[in-house]
C-alpha positions as CSV (number, residue, x, y, z in Angstrom):
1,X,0.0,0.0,0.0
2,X,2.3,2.5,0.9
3,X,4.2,1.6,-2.5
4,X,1.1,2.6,-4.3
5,X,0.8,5.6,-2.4
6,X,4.3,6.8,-3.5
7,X,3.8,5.7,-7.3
8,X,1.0,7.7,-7.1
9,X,2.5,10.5,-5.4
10,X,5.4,10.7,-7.6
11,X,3.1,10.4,-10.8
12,X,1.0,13.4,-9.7
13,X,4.4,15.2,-9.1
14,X,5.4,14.2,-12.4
15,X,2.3,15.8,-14.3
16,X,2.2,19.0,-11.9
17,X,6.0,19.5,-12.8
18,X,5.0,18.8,-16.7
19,X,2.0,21.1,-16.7
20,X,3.6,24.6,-17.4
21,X,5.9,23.1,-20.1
22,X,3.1,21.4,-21.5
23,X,1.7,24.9,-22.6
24,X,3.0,27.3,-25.5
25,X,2.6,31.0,-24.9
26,X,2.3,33.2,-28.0
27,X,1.9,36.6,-27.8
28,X,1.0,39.0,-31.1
29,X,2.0,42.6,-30.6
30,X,0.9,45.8,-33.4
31,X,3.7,48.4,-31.9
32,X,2.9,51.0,-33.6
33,X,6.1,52.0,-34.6
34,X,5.0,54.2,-37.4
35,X,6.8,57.6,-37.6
36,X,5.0,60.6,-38.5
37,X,2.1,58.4,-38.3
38,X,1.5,57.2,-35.1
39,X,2.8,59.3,-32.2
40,X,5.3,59.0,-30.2
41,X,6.6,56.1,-31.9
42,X,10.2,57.0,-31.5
43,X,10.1,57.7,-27.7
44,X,7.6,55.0,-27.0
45,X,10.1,52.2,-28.3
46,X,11.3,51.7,-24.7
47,X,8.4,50.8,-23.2
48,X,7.3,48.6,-26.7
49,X,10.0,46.8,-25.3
50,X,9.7,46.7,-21.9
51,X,5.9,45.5,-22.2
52,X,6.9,42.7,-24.7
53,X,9.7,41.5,-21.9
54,X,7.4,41.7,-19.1
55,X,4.3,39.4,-21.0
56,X,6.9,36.2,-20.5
57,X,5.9,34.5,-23.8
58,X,7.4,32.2,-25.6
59,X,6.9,33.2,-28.8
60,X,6.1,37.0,-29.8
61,X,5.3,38.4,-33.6
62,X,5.5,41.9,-33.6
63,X,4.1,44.1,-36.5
64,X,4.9,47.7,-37.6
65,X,8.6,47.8,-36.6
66,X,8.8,49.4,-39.7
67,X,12.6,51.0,-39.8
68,X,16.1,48.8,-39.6
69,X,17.0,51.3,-36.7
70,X,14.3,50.1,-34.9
71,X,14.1,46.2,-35.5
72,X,17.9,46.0,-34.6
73,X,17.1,48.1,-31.2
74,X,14.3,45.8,-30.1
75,X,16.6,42.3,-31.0
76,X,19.3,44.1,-29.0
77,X,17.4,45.2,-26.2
78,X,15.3,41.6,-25.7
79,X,18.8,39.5,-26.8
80,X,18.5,37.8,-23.3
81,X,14.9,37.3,-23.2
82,X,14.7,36.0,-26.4
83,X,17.6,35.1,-28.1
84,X,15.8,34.0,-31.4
85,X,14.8,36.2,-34.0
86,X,13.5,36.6,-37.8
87,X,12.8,39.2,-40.1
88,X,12.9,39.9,-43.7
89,X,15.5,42.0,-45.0
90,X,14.2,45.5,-46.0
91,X,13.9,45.9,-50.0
92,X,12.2,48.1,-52.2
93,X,10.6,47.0,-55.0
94,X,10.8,49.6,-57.9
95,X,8.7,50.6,-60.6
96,X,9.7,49.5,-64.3
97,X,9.9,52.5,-66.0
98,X,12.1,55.3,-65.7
99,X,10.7,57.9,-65.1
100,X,7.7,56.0,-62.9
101,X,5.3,58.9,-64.2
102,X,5.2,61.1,-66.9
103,X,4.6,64.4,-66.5
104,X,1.4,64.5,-68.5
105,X,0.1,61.1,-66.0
106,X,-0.1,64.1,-63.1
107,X,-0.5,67.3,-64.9
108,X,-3.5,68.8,-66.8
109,X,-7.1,69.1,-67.1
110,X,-8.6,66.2,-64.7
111,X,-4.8,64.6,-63.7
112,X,-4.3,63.6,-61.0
113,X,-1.7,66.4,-59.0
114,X,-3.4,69.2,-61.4
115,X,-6.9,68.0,-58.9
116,X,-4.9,68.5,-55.8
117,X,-3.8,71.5,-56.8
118,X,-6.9,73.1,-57.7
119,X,-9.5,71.4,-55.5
120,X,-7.2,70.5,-52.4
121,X,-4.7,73.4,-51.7
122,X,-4.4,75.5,-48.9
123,X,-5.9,72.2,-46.8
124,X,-3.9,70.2,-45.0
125,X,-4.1,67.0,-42.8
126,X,-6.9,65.2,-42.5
127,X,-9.2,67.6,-44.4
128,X,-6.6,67.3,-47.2
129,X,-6.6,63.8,-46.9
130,X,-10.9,64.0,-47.2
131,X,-10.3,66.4,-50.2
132,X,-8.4,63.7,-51.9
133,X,-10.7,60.9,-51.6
134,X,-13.9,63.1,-52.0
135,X,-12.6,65.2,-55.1
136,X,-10.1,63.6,-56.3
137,X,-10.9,59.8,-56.2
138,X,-11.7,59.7,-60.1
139,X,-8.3,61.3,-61.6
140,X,-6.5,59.0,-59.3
141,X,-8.7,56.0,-60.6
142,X,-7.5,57.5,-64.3
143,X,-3.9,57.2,-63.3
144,X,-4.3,53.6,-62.0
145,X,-5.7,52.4,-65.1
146,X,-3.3,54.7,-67.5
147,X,-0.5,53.7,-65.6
148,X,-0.6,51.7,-62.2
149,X,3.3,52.1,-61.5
150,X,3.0,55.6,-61.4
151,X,0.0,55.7,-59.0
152,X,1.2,53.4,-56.5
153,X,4.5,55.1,-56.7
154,X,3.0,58.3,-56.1
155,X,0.9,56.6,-52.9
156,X,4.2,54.9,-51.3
157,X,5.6,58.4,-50.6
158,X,3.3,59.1,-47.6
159,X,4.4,61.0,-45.2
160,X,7.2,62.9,-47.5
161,X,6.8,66.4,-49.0
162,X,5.1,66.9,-52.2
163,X,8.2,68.3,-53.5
164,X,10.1,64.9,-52.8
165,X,7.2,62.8,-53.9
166,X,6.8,64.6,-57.4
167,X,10.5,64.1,-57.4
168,X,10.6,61.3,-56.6
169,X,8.0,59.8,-59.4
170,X,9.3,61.5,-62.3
171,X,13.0,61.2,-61.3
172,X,14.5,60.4,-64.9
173,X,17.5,58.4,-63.2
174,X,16.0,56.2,-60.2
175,X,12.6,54.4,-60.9
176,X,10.3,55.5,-57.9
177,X,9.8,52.6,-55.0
178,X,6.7,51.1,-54.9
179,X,5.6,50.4,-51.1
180,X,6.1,52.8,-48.2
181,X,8.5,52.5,-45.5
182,X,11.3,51.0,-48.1
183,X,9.5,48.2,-49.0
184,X,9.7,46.7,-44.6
185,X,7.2,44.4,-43.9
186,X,7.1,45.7,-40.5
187,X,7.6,42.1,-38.8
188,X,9.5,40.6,-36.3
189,X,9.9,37.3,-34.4
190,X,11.2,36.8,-31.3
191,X,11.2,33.6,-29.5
192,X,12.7,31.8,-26.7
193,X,13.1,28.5,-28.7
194,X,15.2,28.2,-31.2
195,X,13.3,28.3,-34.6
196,X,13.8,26.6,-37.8
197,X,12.6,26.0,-41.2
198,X,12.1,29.4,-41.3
199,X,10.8,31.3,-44.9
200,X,9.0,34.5,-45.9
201,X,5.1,34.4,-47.6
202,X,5.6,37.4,-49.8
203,X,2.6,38.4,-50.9
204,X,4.2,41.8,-52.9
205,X,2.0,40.6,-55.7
206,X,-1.0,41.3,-54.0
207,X,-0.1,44.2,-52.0
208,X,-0.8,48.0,-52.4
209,X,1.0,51.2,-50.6
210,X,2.5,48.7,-48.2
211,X,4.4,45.2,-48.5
212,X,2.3,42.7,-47.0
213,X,4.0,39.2,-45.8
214,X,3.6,36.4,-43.4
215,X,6.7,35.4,-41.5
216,X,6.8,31.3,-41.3
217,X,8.9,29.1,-38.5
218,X,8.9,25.8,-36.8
219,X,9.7,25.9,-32.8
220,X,10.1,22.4,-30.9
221,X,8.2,22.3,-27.7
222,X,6.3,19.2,-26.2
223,X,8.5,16.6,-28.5
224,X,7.0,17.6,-31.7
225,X,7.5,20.7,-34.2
226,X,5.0,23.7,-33.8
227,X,4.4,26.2,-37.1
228,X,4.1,29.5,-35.9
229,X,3.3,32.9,-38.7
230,X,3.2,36.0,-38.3
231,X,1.9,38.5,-40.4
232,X,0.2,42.2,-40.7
233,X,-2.6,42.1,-43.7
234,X,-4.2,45.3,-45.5
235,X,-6.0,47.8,-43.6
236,X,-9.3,49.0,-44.3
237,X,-8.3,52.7,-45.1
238,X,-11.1,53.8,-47.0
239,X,-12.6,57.4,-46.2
240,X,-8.3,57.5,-45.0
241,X,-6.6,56.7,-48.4
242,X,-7.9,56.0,-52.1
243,X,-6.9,52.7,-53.6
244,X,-4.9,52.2,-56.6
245,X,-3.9,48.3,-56.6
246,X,-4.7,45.3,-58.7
247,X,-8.2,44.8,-56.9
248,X,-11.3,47.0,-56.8
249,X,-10.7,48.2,-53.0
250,X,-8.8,47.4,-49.6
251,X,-11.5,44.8,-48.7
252,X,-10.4,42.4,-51.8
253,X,-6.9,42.8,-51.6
254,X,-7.1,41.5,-48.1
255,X,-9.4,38.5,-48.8
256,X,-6.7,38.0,-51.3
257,X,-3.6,37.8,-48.6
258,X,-6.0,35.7,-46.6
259,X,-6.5,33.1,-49.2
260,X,-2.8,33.2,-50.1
261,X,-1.8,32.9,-46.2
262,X,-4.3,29.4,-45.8
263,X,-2.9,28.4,-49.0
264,X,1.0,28.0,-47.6
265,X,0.3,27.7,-44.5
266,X,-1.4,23.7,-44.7
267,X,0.0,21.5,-42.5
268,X,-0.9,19.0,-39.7
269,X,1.7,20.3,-37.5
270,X,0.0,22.6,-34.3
271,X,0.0,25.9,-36.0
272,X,-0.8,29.5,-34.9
273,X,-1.5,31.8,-37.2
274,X,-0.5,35.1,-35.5
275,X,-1.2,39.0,-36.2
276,X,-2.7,42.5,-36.9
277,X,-5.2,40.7,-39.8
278,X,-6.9,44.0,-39.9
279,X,-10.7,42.0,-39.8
280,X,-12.9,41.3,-37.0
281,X,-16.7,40.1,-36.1
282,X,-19.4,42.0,-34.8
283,X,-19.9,41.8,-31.4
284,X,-22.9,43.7,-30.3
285,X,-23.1,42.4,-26.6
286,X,-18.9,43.3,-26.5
287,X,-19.4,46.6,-28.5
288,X,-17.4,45.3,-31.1
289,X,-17.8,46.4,-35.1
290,X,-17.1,44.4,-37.5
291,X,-14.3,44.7,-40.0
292,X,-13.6,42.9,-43.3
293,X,-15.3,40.3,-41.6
294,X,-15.7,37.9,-44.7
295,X,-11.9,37.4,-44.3
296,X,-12.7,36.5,-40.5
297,X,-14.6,33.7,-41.7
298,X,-11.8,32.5,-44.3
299,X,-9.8,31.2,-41.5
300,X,-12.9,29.2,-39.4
301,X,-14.0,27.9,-42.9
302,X,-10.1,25.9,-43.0
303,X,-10.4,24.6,-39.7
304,X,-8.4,27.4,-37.7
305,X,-10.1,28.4,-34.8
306,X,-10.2,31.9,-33.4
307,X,-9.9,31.9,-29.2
308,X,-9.0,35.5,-28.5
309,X,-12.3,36.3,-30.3
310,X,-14.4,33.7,-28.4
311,X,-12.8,33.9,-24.8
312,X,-11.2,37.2,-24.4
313,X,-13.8,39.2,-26.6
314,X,-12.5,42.8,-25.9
315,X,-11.6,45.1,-28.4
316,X,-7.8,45.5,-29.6
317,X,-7.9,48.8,-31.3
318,X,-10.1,50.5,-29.4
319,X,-11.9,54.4,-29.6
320,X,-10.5,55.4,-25.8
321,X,-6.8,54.9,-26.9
322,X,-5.5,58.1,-27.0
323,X,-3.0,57.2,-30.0
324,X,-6.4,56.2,-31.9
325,X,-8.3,59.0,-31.1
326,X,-5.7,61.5,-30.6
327,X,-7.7,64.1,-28.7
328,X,-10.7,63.3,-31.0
329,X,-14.2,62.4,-30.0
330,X,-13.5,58.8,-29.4
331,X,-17.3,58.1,-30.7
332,X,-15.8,59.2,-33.9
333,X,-14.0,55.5,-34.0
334,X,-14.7,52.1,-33.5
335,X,-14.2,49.9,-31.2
336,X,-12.7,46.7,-33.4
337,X,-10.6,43.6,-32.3
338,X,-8.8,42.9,-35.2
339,X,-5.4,41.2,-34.0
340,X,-5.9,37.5,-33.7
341,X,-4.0,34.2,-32.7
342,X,-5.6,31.3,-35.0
343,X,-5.1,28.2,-33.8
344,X,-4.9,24.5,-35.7
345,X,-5.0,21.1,-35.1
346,X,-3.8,22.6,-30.6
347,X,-6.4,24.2,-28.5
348,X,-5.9,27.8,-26.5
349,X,-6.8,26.9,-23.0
350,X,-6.3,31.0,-22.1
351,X,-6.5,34.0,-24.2
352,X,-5.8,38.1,-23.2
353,X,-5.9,41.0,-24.8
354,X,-3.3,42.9,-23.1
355,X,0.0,45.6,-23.1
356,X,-3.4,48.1,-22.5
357,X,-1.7,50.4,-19.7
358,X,-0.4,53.5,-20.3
359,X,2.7,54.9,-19.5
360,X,4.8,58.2,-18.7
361,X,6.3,58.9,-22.2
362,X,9.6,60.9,-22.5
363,X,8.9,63.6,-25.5
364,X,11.8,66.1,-24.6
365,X,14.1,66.8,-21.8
366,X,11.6,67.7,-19.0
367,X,8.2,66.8,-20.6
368,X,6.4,63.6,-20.1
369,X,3.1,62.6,-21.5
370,X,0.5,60.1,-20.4
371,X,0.3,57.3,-23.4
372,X,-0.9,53.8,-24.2
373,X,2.3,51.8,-25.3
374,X,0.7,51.1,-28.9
375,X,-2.2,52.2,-31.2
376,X,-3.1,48.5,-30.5
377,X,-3.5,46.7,-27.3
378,X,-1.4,42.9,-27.7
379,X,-3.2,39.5,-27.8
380,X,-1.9,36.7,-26.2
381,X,-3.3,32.7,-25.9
382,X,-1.8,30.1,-23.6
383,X,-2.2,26.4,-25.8
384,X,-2.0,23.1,-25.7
């Protein structure tokens, strides 16, 4: 009997002790890092990284670490938390021809810069920004089909001056670049595990203003290999920017990535499909809108399921973020949970939306302000 009693004892010691390794944290991060864009993103890097130590997972994909500057500060700073990392290496893609545009593609009667000029100057921000897409929607829609290059060249220089843009396009020397930020995807993973068979999804093809991709590895945990992605999809910008790419609008482009992303991504490996996916269910009872939501669905049509949304139903880019709103009336945006962990052939036995504090951000010298760490709050699932 009192053999038994220690066999047992020592068995239930055994699983207790086996329990926490039994479970893979993943955690899927938007920072933000968007200069000019999103504020603050230089000086909130610190605290980016200090919330991405601090959540103790295993795995993290982080999106919009959009500069070189930044991705190698981040792998630096979190080198003994995580001494794993992938990326793809920042290219441009450029245009074709040489110049990208032509000077009668953007000037005269109904072009495209000639509309800007004549129905948009004098406005700037975002009732510039409304201008374009109420005013000027058809001559860029004319540019697109006389000459795609040239629009979508003339869209990746956001946030430059219209001097350097112009420039820039009809440049007679350097083809103009065709995706903002340099052509970065934005993404990073970090892990604690070593990771292999590691490869990029490029889905350049299929991608307007910015590069879209899905980073792809394979971690060991629990004796057996574990596919873990991470990605960042198109954004629904309309009413923020017209479209220009191979599709009628944002919403198809994404559908697009999505069906490209389920399509390299089958396996019956455990795999977690992780990211800022930019679509999201309605959630009346959780005051959630919906977003692209068709693309939702793509992912619980191929067996993935989707436990942030069904356990932790909160919203991840929400209206009271002050990065979101910006001193705005917050009822001016909705409240949308659009960063997901999809999970295959494993089950999430936790979920959390979280990184939602805010923090004492360092803009000068002597002069702090009172910000959430990201634009988006993180998303994290505990699995099995």
């Amino acid at each position: 009997m009192k053999k038994m009693i220690v066999i047992l004892s020592l068995l239930m010691a055994t699983q207790l002790m086996a329990s926490p390794s039994a479970k893979l944290k993943l955690t899927s991060y938007n920072a933000g890092l968007a200069h000019t864009f999103v504020m603050y993103a230089k000086e909130r890097i610190p605290h980016v990284i200090n919330g991405v130590k601090n959540q103790g997972a295993d795995v993290v994909c982080l999106q919009e670490v959009w500069t070189k500057k930044d991705k190698k500060k981040i792998v630096k700073k979190l080198k003994d938390a995580y001494p794993h990392s992938f990326s793809k290496k920042i290219k441009q893609t450029r245009s074709k021809r040489r110049p990208t545009c032509r000077v009668k593609d953007l000037f005269g009667d109904g072009k495209f810069v000639q509309c800007m000029k004549d129905k948009c100057g004098g406005l700037d921000g975002d009732e510039f920004t409304q201008c374009i897409i109420n005013d000027c929607g058809t001559a860029l829609e004319n540019l697109k089909n006389s000459n795609r290059e040239c629009a979508q060249g003339l869209m990746a220089q956001v946030g430059r001056s219209t001097i350097a843009s112009l420039w820039s396009v009809l440049n007679p020397f350097i083809p103009a670049g065709q995706f903002a930020y340099k052509g970065s995807t934005g993404l990073l993973i970090l892990s604690k595990k070593p990771l292999k068979n590691t490869k990029v999804i490029d889905f350049s093809d299929i991608s307007f203003l910015n590069r879209r991709a899905a980073l792809y590895a394979e971690v060991e945990h629990g004796g057996k290999d574990h596919a873990v992605v991470c990605t960042h999809l198109t954004a629904n910008l309309d009413g923020t920017a017209p479209y220009a790419g191979k599709f009628e609008n944002w919403s198809e482009e994404n559908s697009a990535q999505v069906e490209q992303l389920i399509g390299n991504t089958k396996s019956d490996k455990p795999t977690y499909l992780m990211g800022d996916f930019n679509c999201g269910f309605k959630d009346e009872s959780n005051g959630l809108e919906s977003e692209f939501e068709e693309s939702c669905q793509k992912f619980l049509d191929a067996g993935y399921s989707d436990p942030v949304s069904s356990m932790s139903p909160e919203c991840s880019y929400c209206n009271k973020n002050n990065l979101v709103n910006e001193g705005n009336d917050p009822k001016e945006f909705d409240n949308l949970l659009i960063d997901h962990i999809f999970v295959k052939n494993a089950q999430a036995s936790s979920t959390a939306v979280v990184l939602k504090e805010k923090v004492q951000v360092k803009i000068s010298r002597d002069e702090y302000v009172t910000s959430h760490i990201s634009d988006h709050y993180g998303v994290s699932a505990e699995v099995e």
